[in-house]
N, CA, C and O atoms as a GROMACS GRO file, in nm:
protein
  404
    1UNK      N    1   2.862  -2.840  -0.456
    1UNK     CA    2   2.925  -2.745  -0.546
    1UNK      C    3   3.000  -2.640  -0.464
    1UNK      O    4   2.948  -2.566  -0.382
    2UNK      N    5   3.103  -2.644  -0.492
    2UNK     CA    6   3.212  -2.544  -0.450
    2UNK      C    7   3.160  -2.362  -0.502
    2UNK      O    8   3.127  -2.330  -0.616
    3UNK      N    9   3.165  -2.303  -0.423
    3UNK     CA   10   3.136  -2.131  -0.404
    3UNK      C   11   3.292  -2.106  -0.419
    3UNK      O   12   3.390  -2.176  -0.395
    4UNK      N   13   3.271  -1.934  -0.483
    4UNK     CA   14   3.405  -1.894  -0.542
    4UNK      C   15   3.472  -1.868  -0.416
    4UNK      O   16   3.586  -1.909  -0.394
    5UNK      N   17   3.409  -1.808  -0.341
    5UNK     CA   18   3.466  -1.784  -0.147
    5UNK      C   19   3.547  -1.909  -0.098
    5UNK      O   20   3.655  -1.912  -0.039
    6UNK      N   21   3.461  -2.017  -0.141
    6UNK     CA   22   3.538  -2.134  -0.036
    6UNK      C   23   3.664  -2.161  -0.139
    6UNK      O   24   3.733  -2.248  -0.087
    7UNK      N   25   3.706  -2.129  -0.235
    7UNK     CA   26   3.792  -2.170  -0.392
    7UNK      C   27   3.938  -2.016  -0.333
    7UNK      O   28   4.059  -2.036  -0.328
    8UNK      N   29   3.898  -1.938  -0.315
    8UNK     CA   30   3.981  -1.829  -0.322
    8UNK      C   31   4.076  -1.865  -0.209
    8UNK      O   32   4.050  -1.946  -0.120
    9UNK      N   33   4.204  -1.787  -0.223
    9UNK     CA   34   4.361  -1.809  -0.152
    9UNK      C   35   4.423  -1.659  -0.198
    9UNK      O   36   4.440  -1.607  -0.308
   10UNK      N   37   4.442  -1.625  -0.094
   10UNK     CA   38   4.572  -1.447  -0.119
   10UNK      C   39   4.685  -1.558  -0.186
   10UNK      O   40   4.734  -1.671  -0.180
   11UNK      N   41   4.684  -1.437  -0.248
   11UNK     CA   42   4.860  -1.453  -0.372
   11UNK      C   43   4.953  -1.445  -0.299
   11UNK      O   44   4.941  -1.364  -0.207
   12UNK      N   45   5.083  -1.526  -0.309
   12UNK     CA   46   5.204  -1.533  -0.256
   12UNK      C   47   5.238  -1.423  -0.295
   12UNK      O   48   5.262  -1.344  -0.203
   13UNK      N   49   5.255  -1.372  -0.432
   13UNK     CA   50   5.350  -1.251  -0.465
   13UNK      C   51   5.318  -1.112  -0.402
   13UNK      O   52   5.203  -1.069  -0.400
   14UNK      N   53   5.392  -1.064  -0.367
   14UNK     CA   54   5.412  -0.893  -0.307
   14UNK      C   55   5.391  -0.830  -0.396
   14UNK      O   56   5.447  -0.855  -0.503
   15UNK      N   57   5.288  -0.709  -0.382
   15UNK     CA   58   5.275  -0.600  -0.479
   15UNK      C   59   5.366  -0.513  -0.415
   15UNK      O   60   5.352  -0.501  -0.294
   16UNK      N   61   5.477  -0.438  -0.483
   16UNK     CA   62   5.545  -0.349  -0.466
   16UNK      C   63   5.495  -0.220  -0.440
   16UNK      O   64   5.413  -0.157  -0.507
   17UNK      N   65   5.568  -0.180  -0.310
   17UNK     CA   66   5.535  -0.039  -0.259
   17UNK      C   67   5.514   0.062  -0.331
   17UNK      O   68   5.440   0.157  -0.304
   18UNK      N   69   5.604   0.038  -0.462
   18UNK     CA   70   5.616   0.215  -0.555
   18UNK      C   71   5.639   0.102  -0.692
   18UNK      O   72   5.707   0.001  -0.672
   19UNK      N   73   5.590   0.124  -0.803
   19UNK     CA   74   5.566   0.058  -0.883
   19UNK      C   75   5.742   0.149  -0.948
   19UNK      O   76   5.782   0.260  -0.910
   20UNK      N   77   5.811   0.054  -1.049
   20UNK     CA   78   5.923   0.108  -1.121
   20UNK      C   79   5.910   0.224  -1.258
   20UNK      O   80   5.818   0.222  -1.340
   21UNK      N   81   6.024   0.322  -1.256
   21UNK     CA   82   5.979   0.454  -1.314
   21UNK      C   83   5.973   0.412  -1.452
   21UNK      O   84   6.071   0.347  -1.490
   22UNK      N   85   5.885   0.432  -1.533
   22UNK     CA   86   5.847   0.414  -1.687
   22UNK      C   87   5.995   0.449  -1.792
   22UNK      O   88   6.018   0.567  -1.817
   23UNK      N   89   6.069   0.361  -1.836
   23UNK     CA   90   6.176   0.478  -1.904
   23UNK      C   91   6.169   0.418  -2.055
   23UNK      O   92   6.083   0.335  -2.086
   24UNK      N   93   6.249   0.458  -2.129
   24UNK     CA   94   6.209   0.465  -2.251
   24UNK      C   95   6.390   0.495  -2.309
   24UNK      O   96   6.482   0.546  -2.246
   25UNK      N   97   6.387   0.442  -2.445
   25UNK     CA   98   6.547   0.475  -2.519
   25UNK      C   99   6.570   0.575  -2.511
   25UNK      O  100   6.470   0.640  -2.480
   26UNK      N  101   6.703   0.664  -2.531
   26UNK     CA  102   6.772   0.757  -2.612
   26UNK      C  103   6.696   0.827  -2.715
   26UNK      O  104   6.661   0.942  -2.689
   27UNK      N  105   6.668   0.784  -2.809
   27UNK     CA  106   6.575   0.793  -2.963
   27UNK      C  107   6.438   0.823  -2.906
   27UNK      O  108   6.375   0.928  -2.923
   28UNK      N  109   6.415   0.763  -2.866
   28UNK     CA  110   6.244   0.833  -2.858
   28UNK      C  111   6.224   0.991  -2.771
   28UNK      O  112   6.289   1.054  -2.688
   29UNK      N  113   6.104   1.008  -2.841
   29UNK     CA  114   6.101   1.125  -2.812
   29UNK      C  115   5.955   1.126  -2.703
   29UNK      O  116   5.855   1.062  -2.735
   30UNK      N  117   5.962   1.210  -2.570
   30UNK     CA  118   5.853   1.218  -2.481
   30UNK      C  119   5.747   1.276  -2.483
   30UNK      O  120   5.763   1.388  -2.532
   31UNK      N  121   5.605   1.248  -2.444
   31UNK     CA  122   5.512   1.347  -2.489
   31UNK      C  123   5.435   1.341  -2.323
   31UNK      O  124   5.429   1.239  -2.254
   32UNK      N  125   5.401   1.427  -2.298
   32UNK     CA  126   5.304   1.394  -2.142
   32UNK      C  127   5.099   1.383  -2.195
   32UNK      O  128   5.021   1.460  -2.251
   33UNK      N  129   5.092   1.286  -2.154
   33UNK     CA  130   4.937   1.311  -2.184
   33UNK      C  131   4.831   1.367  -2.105
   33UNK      O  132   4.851   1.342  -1.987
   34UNK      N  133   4.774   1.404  -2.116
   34UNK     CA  134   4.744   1.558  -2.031
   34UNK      C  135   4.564   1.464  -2.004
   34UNK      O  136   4.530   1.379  -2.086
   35UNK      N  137   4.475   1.499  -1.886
   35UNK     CA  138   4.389   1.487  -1.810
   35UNK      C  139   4.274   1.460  -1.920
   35UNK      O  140   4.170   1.401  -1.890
   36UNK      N  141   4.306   1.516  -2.066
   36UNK     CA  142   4.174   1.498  -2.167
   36UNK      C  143   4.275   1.372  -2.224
   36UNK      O  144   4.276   1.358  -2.346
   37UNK      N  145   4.319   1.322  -2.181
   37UNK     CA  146   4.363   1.184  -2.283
   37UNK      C  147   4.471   1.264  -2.412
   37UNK      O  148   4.518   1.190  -2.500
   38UNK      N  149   4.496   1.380  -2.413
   38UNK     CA  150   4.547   1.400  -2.567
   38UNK      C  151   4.727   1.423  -2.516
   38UNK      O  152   4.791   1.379  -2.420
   39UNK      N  153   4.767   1.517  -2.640
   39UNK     CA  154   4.922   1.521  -2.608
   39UNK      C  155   4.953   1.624  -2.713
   39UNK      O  156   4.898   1.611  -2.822
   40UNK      N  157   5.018   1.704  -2.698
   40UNK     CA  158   5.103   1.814  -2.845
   40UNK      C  159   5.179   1.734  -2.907
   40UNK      O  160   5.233   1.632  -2.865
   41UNK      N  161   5.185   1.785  -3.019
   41UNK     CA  162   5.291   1.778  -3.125
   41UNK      C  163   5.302   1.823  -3.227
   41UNK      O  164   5.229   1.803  -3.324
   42UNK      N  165   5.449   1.931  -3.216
   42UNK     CA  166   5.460   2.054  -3.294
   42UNK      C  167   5.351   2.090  -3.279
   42UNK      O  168   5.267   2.078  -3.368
   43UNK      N  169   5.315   2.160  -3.124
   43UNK     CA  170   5.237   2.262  -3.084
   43UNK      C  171   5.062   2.205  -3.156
   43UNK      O  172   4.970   2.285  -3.164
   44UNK      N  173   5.053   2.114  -3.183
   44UNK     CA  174   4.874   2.078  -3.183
   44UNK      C  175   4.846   1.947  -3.132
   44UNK      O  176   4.899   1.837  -3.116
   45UNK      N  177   4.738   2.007  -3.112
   45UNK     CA  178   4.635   1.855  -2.991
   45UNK      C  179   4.648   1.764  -3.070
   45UNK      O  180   4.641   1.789  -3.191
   46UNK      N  181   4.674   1.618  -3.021
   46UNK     CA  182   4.603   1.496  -3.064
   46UNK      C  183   4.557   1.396  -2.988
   46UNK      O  184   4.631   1.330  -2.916
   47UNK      N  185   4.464   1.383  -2.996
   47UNK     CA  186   4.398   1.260  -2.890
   47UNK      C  187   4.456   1.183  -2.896
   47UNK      O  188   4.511   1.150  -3.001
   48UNK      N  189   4.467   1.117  -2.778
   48UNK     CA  190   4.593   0.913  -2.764
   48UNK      C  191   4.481   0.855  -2.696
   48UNK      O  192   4.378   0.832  -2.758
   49UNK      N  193   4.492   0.827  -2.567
   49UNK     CA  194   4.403   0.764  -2.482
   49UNK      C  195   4.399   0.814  -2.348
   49UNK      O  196   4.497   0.880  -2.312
   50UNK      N  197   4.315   0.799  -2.273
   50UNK     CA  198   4.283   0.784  -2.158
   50UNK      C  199   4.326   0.693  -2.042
   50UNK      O  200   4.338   0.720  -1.923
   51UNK      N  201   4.347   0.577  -2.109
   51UNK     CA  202   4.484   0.499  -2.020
   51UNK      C  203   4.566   0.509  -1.951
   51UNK      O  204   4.577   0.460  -1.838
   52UNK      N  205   4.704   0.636  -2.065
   52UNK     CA  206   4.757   0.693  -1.929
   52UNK      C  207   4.777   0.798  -1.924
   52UNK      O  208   4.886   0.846  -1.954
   53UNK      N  209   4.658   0.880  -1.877
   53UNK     CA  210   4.649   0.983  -1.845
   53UNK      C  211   4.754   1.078  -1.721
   53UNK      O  212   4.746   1.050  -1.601
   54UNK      N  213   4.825   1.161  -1.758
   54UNK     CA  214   4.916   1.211  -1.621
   54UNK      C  215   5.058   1.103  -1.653
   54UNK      O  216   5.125   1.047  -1.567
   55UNK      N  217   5.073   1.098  -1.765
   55UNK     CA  218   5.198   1.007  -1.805
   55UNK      C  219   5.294   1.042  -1.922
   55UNK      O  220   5.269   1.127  -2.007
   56UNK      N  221   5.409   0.963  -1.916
   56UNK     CA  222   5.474   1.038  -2.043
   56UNK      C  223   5.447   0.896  -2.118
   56UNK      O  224   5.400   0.791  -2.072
   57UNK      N  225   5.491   0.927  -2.244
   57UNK     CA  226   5.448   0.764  -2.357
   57UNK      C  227   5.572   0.846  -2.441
   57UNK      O  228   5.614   0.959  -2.413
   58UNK      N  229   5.617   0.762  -2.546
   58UNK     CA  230   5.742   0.740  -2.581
   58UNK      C  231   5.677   0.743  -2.748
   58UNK      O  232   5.589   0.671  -2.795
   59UNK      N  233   5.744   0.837  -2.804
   59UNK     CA  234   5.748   0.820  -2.970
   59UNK      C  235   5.809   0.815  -3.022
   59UNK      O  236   5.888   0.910  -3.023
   60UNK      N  237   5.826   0.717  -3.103
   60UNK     CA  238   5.976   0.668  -3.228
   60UNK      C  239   5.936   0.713  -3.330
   60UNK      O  240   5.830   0.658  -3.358
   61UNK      N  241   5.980   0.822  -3.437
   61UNK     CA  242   5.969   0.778  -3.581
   61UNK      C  243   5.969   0.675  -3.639
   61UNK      O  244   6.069   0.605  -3.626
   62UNK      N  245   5.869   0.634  -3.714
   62UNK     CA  246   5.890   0.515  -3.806
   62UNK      C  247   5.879   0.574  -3.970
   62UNK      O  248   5.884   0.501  -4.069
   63UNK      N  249   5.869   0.670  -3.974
   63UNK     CA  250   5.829   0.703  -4.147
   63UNK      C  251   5.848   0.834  -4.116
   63UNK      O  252   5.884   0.867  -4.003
   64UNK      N  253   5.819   0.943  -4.240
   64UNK     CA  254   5.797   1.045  -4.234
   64UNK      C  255   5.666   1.097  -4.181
   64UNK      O  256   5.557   1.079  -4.235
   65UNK      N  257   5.688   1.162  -4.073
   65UNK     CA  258   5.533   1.191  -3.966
   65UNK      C  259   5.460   1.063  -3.931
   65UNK      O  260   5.338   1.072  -3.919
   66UNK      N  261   5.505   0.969  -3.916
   66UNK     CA  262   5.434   0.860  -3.887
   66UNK      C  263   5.566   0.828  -3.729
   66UNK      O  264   5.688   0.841  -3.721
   67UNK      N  265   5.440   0.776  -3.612
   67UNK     CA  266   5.518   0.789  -3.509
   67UNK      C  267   5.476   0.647  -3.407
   67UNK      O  268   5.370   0.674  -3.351
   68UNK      N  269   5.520   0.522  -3.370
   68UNK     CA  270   5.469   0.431  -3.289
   68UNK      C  271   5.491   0.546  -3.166
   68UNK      O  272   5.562   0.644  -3.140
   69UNK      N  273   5.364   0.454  -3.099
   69UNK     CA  274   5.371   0.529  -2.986
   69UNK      C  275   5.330   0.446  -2.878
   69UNK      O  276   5.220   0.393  -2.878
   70UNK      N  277   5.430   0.429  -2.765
   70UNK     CA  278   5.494   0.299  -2.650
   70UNK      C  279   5.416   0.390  -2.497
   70UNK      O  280   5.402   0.508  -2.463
   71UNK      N  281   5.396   0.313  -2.464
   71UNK     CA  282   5.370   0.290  -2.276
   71UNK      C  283   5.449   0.221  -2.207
   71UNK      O  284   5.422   0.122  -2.139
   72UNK      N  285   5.585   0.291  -2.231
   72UNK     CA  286   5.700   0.131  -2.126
   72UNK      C  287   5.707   0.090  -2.286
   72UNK      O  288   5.693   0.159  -2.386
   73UNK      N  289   5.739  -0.074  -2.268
   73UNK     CA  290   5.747  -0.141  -2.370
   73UNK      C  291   5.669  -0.173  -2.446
   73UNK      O  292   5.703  -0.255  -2.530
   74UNK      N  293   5.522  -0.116  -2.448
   74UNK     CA  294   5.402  -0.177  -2.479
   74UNK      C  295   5.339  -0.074  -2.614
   74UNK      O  296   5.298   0.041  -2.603
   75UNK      N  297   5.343  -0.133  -2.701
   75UNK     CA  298   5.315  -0.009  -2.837
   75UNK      C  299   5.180   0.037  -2.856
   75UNK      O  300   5.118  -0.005  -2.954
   76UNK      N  301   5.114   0.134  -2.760
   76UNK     CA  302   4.958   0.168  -2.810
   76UNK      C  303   4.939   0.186  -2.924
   76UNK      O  304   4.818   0.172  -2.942
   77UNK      N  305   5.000   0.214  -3.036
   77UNK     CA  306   4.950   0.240  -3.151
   77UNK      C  307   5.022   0.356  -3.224
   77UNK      O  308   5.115   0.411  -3.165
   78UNK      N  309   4.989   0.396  -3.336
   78UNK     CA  310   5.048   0.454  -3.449
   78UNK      C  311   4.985   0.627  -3.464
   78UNK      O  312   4.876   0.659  -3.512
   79UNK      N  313   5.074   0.705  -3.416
   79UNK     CA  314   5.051   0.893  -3.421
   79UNK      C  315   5.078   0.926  -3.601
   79UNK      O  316   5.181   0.888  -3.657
   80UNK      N  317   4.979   0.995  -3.665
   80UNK     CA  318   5.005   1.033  -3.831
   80UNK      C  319   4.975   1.183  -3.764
   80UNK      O  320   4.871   1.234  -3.722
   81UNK      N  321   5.118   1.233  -3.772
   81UNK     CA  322   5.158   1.381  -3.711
   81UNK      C  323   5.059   1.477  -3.853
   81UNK      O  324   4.992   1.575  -3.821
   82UNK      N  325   5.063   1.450  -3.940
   82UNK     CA  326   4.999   1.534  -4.050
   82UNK      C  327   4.837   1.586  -4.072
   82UNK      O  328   4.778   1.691  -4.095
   83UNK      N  329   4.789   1.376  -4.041
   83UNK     CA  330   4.686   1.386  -4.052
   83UNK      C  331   4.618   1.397  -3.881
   83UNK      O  332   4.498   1.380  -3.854
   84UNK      N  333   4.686   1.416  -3.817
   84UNK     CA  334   4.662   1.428  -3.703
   84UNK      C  335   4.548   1.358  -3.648
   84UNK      O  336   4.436   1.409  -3.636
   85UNK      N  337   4.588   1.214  -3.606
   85UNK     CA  338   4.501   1.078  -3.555
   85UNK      C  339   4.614   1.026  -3.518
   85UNK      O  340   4.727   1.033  -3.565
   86UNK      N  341   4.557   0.959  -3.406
   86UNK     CA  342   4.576   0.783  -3.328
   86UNK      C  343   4.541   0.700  -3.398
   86UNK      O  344   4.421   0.708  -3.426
   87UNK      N  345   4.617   0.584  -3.461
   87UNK     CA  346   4.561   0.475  -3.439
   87UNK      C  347   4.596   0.354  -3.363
   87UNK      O  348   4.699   0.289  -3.378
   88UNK      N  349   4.486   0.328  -3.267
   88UNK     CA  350   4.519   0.268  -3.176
   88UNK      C  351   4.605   0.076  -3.242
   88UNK      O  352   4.634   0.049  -3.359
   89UNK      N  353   4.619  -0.006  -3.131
   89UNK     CA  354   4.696  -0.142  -3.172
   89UNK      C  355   4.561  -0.232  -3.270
   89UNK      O  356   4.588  -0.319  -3.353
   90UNK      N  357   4.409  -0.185  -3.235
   90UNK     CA  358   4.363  -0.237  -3.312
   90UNK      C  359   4.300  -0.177  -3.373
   90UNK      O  360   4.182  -0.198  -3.344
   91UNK      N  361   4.318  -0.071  -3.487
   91UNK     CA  362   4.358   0.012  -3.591
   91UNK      C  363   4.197   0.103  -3.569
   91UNK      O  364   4.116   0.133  -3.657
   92UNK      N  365   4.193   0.122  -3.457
   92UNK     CA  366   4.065   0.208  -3.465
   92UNK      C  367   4.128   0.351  -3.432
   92UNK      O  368   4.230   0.368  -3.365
   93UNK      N  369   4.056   0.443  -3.487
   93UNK     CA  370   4.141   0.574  -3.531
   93UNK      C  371   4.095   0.661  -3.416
   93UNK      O  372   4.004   0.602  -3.356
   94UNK      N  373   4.126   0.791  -3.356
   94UNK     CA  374   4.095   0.908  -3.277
   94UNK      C  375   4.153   1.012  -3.360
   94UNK      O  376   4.272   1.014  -3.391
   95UNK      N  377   4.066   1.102  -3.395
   95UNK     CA  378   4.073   1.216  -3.461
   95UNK      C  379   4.141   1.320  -3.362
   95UNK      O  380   4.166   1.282  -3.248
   96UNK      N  381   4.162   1.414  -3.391
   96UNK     CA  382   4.177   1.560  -3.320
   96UNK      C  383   4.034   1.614  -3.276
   96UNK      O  384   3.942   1.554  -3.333
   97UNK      N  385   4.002   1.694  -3.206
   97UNK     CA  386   3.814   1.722  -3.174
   97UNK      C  387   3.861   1.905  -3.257
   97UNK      O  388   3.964   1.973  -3.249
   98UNK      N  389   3.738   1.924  -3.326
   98UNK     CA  390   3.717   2.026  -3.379
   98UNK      C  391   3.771   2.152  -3.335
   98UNK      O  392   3.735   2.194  -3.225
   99UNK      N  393   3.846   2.213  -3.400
   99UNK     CA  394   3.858   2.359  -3.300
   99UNK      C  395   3.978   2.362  -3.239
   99UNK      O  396   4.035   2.470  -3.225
  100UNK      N  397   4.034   2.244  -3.195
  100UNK     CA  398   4.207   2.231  -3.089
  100UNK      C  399   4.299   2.256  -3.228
  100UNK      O  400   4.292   2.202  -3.339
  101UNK      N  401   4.409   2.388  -3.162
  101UNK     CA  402   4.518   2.434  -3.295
  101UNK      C  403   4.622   2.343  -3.244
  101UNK      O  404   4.730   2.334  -3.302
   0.00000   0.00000   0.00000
């Protein structure tokens, strides 16, 4: 029986020195997510994720106060500016934490 050691081979492909800068359309609008995972909008907290923390993520209107919200090309999930929640791609929600204006 073959061991995963004797099975393993380094990857041909090169990991790039400096990974490429995150950019995003015209239309969307930028938010930075700050070290607690959250982000403002119109001046109040809302939790996103922890993912990418120290990053900007990209928000499109899709409705009235309703906002997709992108990593690069990649859609984490749905901002309800009103009711102030995340919901993430698989519709599990993050509230605001008690007390953040």
């Amino acid at each position: 029986m073959d061991t995963p050691s004797s099975r393993y081979h380094d990857s041909t492909r090169e990991f790039p020195a400096q990974l490429p800068e995150v950019t995003y359309p015209a239309h969307f609008e930028l938010r930075f997510v700050s070290r607690n995972g959250g982000m403002r909008i119109n001046k109040k907290a809302v939790n996103v994720t922890h993912a990418v923390i120290g990053q900007y993520v990209g928000l499109e209107e899709v409705g009235d106060g309703i906002w997709d919200v992108y990593y690069g090309p990649m859609r984490l999930g749905q901002l309800n500016e009103r009711e102030r929640y995340f919901e993430d791609a698989l519709g599990r929600r993050v509230r605001a934490k008690r007390g953040t204006k």
